[in-house]
MDTraj code that builds the backbone (N, CA, C; nanometers):
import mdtraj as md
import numpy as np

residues = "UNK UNK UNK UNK UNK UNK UNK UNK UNK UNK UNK UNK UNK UNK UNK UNK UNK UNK UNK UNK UNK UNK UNK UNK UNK UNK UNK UNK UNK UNK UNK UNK UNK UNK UNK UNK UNK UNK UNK UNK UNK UNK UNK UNK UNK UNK UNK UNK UNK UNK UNK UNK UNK UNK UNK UNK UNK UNK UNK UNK UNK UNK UNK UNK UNK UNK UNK UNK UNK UNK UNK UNK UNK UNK UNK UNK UNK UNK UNK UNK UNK UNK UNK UNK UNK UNK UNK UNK UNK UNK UNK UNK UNK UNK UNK UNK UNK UNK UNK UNK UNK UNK UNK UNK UNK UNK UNK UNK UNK UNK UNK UNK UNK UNK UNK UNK UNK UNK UNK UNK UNK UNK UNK UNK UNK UNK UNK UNK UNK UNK UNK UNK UNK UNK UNK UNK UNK UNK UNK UNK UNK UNK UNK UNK UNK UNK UNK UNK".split()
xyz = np.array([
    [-0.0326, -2.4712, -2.7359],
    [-0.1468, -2.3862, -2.7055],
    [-0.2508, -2.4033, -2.8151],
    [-0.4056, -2.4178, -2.7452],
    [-0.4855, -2.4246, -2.8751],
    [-0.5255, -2.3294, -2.9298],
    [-0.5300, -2.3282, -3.0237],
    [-0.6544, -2.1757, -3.1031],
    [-0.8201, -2.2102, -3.0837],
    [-0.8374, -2.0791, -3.0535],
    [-1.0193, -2.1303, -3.0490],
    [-1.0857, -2.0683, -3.1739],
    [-1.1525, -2.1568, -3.1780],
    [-1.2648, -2.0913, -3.2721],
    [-1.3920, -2.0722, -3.2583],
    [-1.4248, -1.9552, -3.3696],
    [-1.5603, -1.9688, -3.3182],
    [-1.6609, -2.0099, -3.4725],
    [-1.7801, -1.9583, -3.4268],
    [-1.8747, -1.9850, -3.5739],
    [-1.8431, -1.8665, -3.6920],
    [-1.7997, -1.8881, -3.7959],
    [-1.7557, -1.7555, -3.8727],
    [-1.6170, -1.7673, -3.9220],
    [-1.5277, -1.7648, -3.8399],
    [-1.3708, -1.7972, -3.8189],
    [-1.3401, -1.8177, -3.9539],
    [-1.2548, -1.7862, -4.0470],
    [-1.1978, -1.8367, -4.1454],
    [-1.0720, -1.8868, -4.1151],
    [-1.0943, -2.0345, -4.1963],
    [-0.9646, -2.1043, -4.1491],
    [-0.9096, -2.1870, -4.2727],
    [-0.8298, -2.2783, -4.2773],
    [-0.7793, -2.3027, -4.3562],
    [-0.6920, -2.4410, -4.3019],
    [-0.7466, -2.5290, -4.3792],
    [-0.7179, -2.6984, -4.3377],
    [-0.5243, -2.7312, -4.3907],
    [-0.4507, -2.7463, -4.2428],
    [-0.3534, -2.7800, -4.2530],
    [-0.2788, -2.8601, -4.3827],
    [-0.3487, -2.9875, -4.3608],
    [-0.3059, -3.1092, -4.4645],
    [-0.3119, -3.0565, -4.6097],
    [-0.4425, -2.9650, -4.6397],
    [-0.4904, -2.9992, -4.7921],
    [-0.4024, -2.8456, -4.8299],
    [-0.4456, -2.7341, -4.7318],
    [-0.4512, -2.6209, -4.8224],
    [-0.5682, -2.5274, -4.8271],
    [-0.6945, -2.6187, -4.8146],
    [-0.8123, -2.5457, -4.8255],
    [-0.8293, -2.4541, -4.7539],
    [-0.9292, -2.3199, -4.7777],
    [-0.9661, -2.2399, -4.7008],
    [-1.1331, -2.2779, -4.6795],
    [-1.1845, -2.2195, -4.5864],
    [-1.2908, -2.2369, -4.5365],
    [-1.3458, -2.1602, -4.4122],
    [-1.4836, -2.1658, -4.4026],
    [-1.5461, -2.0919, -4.2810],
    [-1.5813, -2.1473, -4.1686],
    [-1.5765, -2.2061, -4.0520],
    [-1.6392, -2.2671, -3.9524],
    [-1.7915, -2.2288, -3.9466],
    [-1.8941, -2.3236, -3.9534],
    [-2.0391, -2.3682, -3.9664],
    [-2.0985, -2.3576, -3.8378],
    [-2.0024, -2.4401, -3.7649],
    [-2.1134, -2.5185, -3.6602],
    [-1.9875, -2.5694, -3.5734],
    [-2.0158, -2.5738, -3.4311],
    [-1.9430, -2.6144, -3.3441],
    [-1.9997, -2.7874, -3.3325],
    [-1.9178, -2.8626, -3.3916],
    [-2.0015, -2.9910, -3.3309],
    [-1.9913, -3.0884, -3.2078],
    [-1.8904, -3.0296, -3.1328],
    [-1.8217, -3.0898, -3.0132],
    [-1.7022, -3.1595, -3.0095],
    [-1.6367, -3.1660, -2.8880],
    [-1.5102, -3.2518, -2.8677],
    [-1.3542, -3.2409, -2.9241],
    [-1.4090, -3.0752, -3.0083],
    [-1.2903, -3.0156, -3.0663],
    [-1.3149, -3.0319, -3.2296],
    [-1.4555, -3.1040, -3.2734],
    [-1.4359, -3.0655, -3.3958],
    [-1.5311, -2.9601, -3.4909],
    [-1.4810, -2.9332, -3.5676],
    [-1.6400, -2.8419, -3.5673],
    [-1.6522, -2.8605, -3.7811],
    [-1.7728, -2.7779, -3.8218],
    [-1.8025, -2.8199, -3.9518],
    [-1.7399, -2.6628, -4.0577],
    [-1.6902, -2.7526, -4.0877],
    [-1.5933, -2.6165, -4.2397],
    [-1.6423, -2.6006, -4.3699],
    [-1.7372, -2.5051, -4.4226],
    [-1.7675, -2.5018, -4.5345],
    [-1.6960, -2.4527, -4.6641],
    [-1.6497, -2.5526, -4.7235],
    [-1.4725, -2.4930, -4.8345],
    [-1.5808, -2.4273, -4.9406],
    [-1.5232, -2.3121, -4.9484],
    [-1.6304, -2.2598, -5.0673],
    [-1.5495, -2.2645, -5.1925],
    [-1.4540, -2.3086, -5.2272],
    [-1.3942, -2.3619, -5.3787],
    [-1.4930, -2.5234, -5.4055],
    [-1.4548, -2.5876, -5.3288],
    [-1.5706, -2.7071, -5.2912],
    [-1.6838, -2.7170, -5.3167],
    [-1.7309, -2.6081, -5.2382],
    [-1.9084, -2.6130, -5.2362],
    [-1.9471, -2.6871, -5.1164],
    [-1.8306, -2.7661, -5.0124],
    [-1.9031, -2.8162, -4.9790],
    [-1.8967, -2.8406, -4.8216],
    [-1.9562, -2.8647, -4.7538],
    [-1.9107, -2.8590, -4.5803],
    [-1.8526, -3.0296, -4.5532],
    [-1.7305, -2.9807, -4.4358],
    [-1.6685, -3.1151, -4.4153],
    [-1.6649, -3.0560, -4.2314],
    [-1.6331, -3.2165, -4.1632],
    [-1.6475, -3.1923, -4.0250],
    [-1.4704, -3.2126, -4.0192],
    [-1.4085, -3.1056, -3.9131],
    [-1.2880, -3.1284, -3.9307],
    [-1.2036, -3.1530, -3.7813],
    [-1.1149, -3.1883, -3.7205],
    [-1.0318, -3.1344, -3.6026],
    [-1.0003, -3.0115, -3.5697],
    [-0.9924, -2.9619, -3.4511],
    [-0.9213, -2.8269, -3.4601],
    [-0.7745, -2.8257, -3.4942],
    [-0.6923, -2.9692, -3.4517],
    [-0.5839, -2.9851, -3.4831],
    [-0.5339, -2.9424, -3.6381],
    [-0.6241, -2.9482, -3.6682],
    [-0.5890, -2.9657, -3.8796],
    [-0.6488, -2.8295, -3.8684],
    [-0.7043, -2.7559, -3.8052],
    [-0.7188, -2.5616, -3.8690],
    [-0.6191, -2.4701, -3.8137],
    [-0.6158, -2.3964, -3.9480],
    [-0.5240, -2.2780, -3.8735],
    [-0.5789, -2.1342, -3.8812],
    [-0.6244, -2.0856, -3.8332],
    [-0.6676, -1.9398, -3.8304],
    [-0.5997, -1.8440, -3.9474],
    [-0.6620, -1.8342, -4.0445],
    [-0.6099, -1.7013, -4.0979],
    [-0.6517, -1.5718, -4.1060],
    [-0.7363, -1.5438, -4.0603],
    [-0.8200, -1.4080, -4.0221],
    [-0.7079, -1.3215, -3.9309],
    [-0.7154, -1.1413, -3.9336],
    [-0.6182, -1.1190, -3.8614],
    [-0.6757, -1.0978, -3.7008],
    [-0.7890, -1.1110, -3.6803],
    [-0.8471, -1.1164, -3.5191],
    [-0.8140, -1.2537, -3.4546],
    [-0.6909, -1.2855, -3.3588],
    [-0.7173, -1.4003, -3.3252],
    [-0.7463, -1.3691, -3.1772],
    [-0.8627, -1.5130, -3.1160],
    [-0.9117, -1.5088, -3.0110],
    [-0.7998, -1.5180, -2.8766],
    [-0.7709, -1.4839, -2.7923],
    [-0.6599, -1.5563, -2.7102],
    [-0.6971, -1.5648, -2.5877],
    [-0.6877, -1.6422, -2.4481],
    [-0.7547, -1.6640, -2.3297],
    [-0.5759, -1.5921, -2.2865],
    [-0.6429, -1.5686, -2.1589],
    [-0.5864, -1.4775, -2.0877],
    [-0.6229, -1.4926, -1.9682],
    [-0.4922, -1.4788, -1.8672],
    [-0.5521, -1.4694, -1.7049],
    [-0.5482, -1.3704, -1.6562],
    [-0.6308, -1.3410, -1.5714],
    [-0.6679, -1.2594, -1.4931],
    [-0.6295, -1.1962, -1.3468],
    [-0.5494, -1.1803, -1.3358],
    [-0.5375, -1.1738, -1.1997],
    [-0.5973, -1.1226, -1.0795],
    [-0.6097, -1.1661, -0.9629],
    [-0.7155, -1.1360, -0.8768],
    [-0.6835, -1.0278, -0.7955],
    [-0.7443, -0.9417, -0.7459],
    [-0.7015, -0.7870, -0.6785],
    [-0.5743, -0.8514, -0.5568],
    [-0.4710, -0.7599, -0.6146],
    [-0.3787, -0.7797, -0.5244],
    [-0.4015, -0.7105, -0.4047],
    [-0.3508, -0.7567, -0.2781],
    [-0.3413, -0.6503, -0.1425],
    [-0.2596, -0.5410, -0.1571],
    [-0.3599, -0.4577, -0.0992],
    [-0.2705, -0.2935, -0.0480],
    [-0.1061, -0.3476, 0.0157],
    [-0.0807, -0.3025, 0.0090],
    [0.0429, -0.2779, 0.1062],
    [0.0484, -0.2107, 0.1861],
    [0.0903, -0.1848, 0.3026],
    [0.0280, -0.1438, 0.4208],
    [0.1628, -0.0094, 0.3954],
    [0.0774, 0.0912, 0.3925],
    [0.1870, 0.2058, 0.4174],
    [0.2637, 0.2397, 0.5513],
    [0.3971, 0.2616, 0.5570],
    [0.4546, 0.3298, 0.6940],
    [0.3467, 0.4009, 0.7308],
    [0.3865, 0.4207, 0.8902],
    [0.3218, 0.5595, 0.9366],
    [0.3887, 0.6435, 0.9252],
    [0.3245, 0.7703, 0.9250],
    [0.4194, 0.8484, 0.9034],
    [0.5444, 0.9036, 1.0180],
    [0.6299, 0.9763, 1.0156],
    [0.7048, 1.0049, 1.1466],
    [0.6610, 1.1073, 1.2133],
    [0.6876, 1.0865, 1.3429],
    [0.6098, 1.1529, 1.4346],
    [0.6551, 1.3264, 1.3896],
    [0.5836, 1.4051, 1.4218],
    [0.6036, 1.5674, 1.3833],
    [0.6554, 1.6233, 1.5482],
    [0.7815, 1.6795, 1.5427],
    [0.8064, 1.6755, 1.6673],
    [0.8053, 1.8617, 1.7060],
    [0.8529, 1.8612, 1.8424],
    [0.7819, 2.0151, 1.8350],
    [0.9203, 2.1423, 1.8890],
    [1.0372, 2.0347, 1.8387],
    [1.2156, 2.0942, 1.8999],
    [1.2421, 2.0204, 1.8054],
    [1.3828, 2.0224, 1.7173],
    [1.4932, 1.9632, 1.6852],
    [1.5439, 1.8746, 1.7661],
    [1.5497, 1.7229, 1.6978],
    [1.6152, 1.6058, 1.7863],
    [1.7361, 1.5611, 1.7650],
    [1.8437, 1.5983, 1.8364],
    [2.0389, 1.5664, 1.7698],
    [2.0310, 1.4530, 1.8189],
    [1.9855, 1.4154, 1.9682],
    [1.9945, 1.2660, 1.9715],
    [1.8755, 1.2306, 2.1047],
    [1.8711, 1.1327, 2.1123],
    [1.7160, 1.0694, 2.1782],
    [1.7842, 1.0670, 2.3210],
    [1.7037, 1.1030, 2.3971],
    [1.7960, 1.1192, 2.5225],
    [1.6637, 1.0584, 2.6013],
    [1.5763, 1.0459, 2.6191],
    [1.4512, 0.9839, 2.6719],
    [1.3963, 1.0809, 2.7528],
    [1.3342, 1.0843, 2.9204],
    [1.2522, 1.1980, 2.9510],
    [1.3575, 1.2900, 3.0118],
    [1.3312, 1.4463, 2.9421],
    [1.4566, 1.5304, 2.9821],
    [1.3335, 1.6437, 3.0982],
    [1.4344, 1.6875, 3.1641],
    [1.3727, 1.8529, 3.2810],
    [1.4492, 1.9469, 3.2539],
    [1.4100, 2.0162, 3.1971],
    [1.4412, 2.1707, 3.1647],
    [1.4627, 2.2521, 3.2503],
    [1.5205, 2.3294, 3.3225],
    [1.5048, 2.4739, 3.4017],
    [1.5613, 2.5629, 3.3123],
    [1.5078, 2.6407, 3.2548],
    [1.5019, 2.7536, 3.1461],
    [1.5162, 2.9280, 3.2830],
    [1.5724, 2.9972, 3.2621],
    [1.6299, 3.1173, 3.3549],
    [1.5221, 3.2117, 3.3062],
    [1.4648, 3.2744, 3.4263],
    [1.4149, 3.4003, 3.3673],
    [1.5140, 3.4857, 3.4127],
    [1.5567, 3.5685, 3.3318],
    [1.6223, 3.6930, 3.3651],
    [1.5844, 3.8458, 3.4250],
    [1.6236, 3.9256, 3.5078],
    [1.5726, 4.0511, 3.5745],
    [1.6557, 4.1359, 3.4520],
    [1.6693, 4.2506, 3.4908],
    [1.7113, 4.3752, 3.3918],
    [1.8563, 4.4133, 3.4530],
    [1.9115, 4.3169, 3.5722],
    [2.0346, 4.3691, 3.5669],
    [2.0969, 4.2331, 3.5555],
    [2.0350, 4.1398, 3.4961],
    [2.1128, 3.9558, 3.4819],
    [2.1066, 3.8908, 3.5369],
    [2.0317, 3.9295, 3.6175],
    [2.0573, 3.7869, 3.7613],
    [1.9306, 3.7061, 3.7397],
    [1.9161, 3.6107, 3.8081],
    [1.7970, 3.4810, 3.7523],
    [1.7044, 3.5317, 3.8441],
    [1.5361, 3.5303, 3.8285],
    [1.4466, 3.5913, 3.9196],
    [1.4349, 3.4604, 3.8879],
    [1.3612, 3.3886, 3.8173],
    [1.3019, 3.2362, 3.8346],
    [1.3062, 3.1120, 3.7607],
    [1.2496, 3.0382, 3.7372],
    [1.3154, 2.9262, 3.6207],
    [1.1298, 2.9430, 3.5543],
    [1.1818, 2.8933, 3.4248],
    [0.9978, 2.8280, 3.3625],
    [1.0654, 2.6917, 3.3535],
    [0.9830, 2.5772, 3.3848],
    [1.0074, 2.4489, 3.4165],
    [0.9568, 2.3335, 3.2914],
    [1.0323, 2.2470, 3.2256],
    [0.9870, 2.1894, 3.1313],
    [1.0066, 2.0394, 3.0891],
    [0.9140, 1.9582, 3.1512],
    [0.9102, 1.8382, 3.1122],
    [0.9252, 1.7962, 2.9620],
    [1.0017, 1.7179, 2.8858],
    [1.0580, 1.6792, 2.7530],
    [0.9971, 1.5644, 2.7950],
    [0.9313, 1.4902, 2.6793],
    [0.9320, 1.3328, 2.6471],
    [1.0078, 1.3403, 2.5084],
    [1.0938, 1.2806, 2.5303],
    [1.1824, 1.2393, 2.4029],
    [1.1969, 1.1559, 2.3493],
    [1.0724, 1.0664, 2.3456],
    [1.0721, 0.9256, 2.3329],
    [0.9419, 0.8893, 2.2372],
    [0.9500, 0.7525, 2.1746],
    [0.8078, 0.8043, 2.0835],
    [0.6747, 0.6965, 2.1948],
    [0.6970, 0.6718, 2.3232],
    [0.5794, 0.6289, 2.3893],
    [0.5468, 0.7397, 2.4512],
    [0.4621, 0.7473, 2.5169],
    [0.3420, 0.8215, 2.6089],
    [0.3960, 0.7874, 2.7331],
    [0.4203, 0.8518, 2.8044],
    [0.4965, 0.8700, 2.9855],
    [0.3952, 0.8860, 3.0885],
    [0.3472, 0.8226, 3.1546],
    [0.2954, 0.8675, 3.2927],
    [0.3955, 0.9361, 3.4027],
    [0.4005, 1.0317, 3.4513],
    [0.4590, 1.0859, 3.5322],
    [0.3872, 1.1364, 3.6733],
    [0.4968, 1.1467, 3.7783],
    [0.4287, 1.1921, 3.8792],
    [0.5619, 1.3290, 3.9134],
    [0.5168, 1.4308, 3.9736],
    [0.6316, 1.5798, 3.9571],
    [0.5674, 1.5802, 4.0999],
    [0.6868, 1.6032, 4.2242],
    [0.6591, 1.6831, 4.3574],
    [0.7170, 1.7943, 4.3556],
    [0.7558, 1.9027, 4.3402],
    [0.8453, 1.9947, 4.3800],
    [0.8186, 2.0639, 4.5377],
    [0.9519, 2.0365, 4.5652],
    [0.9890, 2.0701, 4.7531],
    [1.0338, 2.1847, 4.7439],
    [1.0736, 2.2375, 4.8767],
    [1.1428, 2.3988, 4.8837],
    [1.1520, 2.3809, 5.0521],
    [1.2350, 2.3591, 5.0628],
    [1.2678, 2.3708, 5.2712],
    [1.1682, 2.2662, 5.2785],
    [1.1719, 2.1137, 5.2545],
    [1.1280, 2.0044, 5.3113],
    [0.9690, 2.0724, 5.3109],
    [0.9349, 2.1740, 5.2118],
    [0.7751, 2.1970, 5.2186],
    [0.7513, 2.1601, 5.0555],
    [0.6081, 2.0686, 5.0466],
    [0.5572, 2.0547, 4.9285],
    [0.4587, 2.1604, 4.8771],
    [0.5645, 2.2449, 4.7662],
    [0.5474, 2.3757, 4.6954],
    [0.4339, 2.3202, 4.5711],
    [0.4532, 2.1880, 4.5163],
    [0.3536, 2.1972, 4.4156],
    [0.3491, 2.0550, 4.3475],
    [0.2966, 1.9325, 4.3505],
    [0.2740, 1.8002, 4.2848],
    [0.1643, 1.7936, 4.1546],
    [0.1920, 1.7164, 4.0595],
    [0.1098, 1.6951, 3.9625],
    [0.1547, 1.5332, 3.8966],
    [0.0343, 1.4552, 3.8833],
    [0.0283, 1.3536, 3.8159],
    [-0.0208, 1.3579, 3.6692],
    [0.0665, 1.3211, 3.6121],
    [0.0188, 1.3380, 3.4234],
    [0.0528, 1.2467, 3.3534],
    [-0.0436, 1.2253, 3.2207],
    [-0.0041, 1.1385, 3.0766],
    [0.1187, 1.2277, 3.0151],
    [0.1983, 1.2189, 2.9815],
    [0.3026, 1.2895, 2.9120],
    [0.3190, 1.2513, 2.8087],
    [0.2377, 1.2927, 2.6409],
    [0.2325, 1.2088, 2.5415],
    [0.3922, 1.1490, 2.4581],
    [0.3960, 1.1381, 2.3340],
    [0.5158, 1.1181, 2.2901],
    [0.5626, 1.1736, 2.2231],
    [0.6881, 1.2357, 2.2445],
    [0.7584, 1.3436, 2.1458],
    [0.7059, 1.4941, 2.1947],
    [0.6744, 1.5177, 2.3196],
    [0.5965, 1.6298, 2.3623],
    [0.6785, 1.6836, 2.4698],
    [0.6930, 1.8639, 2.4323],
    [0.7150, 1.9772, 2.5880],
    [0.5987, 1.9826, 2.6651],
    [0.6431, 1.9758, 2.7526],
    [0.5467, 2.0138, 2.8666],
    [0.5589, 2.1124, 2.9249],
    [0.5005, 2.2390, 2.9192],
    [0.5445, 2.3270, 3.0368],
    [0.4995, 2.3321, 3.1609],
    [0.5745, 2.3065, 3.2538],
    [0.5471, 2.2510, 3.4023],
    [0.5176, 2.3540, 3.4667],
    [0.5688, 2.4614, 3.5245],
    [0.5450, 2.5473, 3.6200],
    [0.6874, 2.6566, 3.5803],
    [0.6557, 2.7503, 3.6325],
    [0.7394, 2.8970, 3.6975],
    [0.7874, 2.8709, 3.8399],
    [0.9274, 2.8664, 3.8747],
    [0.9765, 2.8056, 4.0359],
    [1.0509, 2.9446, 4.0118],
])
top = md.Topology()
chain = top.add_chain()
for i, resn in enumerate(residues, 1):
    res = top.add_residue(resn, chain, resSeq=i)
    for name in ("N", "CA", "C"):
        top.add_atom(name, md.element.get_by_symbol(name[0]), res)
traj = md.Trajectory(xyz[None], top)
């Protein structure tokens, strides 16, 4: 690895011993050293200086902006407790009278799934159509359907 120098640099010539200041950059790696025991300026290699100053220059890389990383999404927020994935469930939930007996159901489409459901619902009663609905049924969503 090379050392750089600059104009100023105190350095000190391998071979001899000498200390000295860098002058002048003169190109191609060599530059001009003024030995002040000497008096006098010499043109030298960088090979033959060694830095003795305690600031040394050092090149360094840089690295270029790394990519995000793409975060999970998050998990879906669901709107029941899920023990296990059962896919699209129908509910008939009991309404109760005051002496126990069932007066009617509340009716409840489940998507239990994490896509979006198109559905189509007929409900019959004596071969008569009591009530149809076509719907998006999102994902992970109750639906409350009707009172039968």
């Amino acid at each position: 690895m090379s050392t750089l120098f600059a104009i100023g640099t105190k350095v000190k010539l391998v071979n001899t011993g000498d200390v000295g200041v860098i002058t002048d950059i003169l190109g191609d790696g060599i530059f001009s050293v003024f030995l002040e025991e000497e008096d006098m300026e010499i043109p030298a290699f960088a090979d033959n200086l060694e830095r003795i100053d305690k600031h040394k220059a050092s090149a360094s890389v840089v690295k270029g902006k790394q990519p995000k990383p793409v975060p999970e999404p998050p998990k879906p927020m669901t709107q029941y407790k899920i023990l296990t994935r059962k896919g699209l469930l129908l509910a008939f939930v009991p309404i109760l009278q005051t002496d126990g007996t069932t007066k009617s159901f509340d009716l409840f489409l489940i998507n239990d799934t994490p896509y979006d459901a198109i559905f189509e619902f007929e409900f019959f009663l004596n071969d008569n159509l009591i009530h149809s609905i076509n719907k998006k049924l999102a994902a992970l969503l109750v639906f409350p359907y009707a009172v039968c």
